[in-house]
C-alpha positions in Angstrom: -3.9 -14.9 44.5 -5.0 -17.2 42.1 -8.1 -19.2 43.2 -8.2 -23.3 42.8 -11.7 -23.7 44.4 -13.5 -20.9 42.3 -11.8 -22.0 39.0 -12.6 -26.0 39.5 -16.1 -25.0 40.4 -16.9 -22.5 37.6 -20.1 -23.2 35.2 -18.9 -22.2 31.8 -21.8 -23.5 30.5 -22.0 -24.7 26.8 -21.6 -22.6 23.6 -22.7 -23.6 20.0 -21.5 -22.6 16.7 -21.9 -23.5 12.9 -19.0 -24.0 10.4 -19.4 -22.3 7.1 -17.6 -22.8 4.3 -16.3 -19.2 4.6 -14.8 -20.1 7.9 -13.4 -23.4 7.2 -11.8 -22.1 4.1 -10.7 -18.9 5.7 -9.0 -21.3 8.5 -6.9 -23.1 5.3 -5.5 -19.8 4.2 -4.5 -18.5 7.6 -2.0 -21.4 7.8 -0.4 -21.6 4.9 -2.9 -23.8 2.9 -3.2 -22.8 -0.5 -0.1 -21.1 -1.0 -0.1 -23.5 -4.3 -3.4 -23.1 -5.5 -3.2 -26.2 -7.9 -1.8 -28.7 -5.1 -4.9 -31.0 -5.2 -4.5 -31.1 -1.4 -4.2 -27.7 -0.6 -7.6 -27.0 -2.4 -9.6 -29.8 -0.6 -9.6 -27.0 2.1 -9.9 -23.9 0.5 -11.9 -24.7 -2.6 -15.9 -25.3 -1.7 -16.3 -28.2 -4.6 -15.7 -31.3 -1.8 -14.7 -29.2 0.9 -13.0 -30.4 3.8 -12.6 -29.0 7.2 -8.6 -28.8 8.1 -8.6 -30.9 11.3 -7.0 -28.5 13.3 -9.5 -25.8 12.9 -10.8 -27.8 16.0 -8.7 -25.6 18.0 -10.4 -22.5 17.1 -13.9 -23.4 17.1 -15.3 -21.4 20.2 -11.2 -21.0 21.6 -12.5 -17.8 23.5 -14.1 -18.4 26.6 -16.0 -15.0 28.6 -14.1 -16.2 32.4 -10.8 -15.5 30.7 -11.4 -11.7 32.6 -13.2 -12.9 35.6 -11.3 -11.3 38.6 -12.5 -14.4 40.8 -10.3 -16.4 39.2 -7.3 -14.4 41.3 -5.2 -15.0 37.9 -3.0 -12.4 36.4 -4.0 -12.7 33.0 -1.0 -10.3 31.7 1.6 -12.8 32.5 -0.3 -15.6 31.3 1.3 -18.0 28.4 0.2 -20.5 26.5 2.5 -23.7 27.3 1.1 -26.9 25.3 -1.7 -28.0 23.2 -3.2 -31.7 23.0 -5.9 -32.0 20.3 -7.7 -35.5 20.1 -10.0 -35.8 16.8 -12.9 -38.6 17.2 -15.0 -37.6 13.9 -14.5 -34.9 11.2 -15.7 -31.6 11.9 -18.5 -31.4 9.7 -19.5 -28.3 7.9 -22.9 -26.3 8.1 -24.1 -28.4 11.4 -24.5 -27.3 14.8 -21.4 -28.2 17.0 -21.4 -27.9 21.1 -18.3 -26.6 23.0 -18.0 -27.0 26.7 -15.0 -26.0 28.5 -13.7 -26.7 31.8 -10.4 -26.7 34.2 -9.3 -29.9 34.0 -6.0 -29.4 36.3 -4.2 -27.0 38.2 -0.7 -27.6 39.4 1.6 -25.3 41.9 4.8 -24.8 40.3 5.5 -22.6 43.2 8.2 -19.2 42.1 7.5 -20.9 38.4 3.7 -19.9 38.6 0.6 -21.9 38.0 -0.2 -24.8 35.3 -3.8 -24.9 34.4 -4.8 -27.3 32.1 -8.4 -26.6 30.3 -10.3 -29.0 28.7 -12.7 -28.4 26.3 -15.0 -30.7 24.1 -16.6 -30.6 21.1 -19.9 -32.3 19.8 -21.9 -32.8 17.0 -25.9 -32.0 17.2 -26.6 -35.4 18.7 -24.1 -35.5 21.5 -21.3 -37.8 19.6 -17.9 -36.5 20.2 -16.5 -34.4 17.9 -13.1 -33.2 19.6 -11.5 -32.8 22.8 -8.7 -30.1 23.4 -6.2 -30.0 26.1 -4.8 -26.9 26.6 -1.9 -25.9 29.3 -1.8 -22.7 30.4 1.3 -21.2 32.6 0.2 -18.6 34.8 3.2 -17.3 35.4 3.0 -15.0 38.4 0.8 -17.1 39.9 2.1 -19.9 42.3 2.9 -20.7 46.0 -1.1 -21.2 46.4 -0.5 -24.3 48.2 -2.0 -27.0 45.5 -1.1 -29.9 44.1 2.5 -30.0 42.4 3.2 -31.5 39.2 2.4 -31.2 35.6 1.5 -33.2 32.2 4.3 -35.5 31.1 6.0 -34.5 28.0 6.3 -36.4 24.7 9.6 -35.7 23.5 10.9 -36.5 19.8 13.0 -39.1 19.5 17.1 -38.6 20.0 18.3 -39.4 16.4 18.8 -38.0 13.3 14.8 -37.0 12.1 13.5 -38.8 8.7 13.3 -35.7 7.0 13.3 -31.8 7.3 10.3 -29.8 5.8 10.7 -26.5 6.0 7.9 -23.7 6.5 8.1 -19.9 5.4 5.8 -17.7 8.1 4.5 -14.6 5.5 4.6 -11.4 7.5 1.4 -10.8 7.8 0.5 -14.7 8.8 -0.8 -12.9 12.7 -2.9 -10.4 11.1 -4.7 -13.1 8.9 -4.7 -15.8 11.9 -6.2 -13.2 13.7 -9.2 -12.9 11.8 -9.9 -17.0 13.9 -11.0 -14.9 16.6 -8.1 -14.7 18.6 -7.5 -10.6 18.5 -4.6 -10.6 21.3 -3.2 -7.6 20.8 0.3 -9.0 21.4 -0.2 -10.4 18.0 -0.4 -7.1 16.2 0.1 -4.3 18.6 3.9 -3.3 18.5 3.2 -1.4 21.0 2.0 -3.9 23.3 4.3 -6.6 22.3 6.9 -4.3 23.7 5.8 -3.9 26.9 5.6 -7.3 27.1 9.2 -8.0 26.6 9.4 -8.5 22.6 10.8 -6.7 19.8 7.5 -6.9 17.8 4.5 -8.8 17.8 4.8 -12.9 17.7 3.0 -15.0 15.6 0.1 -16.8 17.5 1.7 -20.3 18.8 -2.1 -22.4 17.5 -1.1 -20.6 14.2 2.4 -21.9 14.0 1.0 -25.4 14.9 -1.4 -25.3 12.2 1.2 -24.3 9.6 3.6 -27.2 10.9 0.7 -29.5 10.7 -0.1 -28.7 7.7 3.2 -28.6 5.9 3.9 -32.0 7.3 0.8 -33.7 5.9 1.4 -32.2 2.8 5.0 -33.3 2.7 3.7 -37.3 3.5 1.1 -36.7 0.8 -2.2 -36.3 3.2 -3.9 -38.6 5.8 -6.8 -38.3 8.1 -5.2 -37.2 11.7 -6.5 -38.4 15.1 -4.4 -37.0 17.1 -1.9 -33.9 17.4 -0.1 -31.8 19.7 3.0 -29.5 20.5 5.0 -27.6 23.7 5.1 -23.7 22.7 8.9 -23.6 22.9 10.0 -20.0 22.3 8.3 -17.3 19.9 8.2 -17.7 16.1 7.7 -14.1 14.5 6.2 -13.4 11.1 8.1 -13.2 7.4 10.4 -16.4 9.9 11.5 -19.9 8.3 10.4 -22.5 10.2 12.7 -26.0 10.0 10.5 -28.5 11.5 12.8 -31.7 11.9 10.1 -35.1 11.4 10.8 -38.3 13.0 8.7 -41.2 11.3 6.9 -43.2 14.3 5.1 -46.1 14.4 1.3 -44.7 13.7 2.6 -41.2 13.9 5.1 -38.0 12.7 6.9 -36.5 16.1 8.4 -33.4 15.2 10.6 -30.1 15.9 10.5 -26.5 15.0 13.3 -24.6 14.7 14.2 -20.9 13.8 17.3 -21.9 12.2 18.7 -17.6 11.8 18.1 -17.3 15.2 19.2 -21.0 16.6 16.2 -21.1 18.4 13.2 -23.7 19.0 9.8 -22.5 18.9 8.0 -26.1 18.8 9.1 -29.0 20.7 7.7 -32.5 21.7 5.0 -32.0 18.5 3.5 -35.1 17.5 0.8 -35.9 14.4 -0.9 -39.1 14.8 -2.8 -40.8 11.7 -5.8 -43.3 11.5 
């Protein structure tokens, strides 16, 4: 059964990483930047001459933590999914300088015969301490619950109800998981058929940070750029490679709020996503 008082107390101690330009343009690619190579934007991330870190390579920078296969934790890690990511941007992540991660359970909440919602935090900082980034991550563990905590969970944002501004729409290619992969997220449900059928689909689903980073970055492209501060999204359903994505854009005040849909299969695989610029 999972274990609240081992996973609040748990040191995972700090890990530190450099961004090279290799990495940050490697990033751009994997979501869909540079698929036209003279969009002026698309190469300000994928083209070393002024090169820019895409802002939500934030949630891949040291994503990985060891504990993940802890038995301690009492977690069954082969019904875990990933729920909701909440990424908050407080400077640019720079390139070729040391950056700290430190990770932590933020939250857990008993959602009883629903399972468990963890919510990890982790922050990222520069060499001198300043914040770089802090990530919220929800995690559903799904077999999990009736552990006797705290119930609950993290209120939703949820796009407005009228017609959106505008419709942009995003083409997955089929190997988009096999390149995201190459982030350092090697789940085999990504690229195992195998092992994508066991776990209940027909083939292996695109990874949900990679679908946010192509919606995120189709969207900016669409409003012609901006520096973001603040993003996030609720992993719907499952978008599969070689899909069409029709993300739906409501203009807000200070922000894009946004939907994806897989309109030849009438179903939703983002919801409540939200890009906030400076």
């Amino acid at each position: 059964m999972l274990d609240p008082d081992y996973l609040r107390a748990l040191d995972m101690g700090e890990a530190r990483t450099v961004i090279a330009e290799r990495d940050a343009m490697l990033y751009a690619l994997s979501i869909g930047l540079g698929d036209d190579p003279t969009d002026p934007f698309d190469l300000r991330y994928t083209y070393e001459r002024d090169l820019a870190v895409f802002p939500t390579m934030a949630l891949v920078v040291m994503a990985a933590p060891g504990w993940l296969g802890d038995p301690r934790t009492g977690i069954s890690w082969n019904h875990v999914v990933h729920g909701a990511e909440h990424l908050v941007i407080h400077q640019d992540l720079p390139l070729h300088r040391p950056i700290t991660a430190r990770l932590h359970v933020a939250e857990i909440f008993d959602r009883e015969d629903k399972g468990a919602l963890l919510v990890l935090e982790r922050r990222l900082s520069d060499a001198d301490g300043a914040p770089l980034a802090t990530i919220r991550q929800q995690v559903l563990c799904r077999a999990d619950g009736g552990f006797g905590g705290a119930r609950g969970g993290v209120p939703r944002r949820p796009v407005p109800d009228r017609a959106p501004d505008r419709v942009v729409e995003v083409a997955l290619p089929r190997f988009a998981a096999l390149f995201y992969r190459l982030n350092q997220d090697r789940n085999p449900l990504h690229v195992d058929p195998a092992y994508a059928g066991a776990a209940g689909f027909p083939r292996p689903i695109m990874h949900g940070l990679g679908t946010f980073g192509f919606a995120v970055a189709a969207i900016l492209r669409a409003i012609g750029g901006g520096r973001v501060t603040e993003a996030g999204v609720r992993f719907a359903g499952p978008v599969y490679p070689g899909e069409t994505l029709a993300l739906s854009v409501w203009e807000e005040p200070g922000c894009m709020a946004f939907r994806g849909v897989v309109e030849a299969r009438g179903a939703v695989g983002l919801d409540d996503g939200f890009v906030c610029l400076a």
